[in-house]
N, C-alpha and C positions, 0 to 999 in steps of 0.2 A: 683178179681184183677181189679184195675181201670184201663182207659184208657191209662195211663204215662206209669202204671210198663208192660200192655202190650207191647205197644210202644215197651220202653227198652231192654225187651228180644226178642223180632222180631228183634233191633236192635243188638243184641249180638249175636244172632243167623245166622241174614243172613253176620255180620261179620265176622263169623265162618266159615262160606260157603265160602266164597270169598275168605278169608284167607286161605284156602286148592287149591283152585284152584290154586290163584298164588304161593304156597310152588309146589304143582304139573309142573306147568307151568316153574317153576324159576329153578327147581330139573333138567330138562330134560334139558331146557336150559345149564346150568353151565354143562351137559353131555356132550351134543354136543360139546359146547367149549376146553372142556378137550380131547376129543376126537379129534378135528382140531388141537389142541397142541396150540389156541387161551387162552394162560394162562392170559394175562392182561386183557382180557374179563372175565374171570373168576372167578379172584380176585371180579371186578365188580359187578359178582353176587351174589358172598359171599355175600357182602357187603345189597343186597336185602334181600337176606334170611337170613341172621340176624335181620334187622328190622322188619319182617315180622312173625318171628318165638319169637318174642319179644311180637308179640300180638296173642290171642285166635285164634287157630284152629282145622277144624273138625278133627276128628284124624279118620283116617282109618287103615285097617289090616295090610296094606304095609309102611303105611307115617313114621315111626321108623326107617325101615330099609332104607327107603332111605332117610331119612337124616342123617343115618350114613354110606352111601356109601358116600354122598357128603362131610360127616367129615373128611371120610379117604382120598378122593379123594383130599381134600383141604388140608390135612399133605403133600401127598406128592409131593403137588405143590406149598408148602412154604419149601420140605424139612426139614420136621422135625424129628424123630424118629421112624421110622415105625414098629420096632421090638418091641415098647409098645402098639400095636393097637391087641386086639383081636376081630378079625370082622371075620363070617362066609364065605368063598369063593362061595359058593353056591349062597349065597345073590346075591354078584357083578355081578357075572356069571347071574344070571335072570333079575337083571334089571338093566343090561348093555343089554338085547338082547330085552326089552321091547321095 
């Protein structure tokens, strides 16, 4: 492998990285918010982790489910339909207490 395509995947790589941190970092945030009942902050953050989840990250054991705590959690602070979401309560329940 030449110098470039090394380059390249170091840079894909530690983009990866980073990109997990701030889905971690941005995940807990829009928590808190929801939990102050800070909903136009939260909207806000939506709005990060979609950009953010629009690019390559590391995927961890947990990163699934809590981006679909934040899915659900964003239904039902646009008020959408909540009786079509099948999401485990156990999930919420643990990282809501993280």
């Amino acid at each position: 492998m030449d110098m470039a395509a090394k380059e390249n995947v170091n840079s894909l790589q530690t983009e990866s990285v980073v990109n997990r941190w701030l889905l971690d970092y941005y995940l807990f945030l829009a928590l808190e918010f929801f939990r102050k009942e800070q909903y136009e902050d939260c909207c806000a953050i939506t709005n990060v982790l979609d950009s953010v989840l629009a690019r390559p990250y590391e995927p961890t054991d947990l990163m699934s489910q809590k981006i679909q705590v934040w899915q659900f959690l964003s239904r039902i602070n646009e008020g959408e339909k909540l009786g079509e979401i099948n999401i485990n309560p156990f999930i919420i329940t643990h990282l809501l207490s993280v």
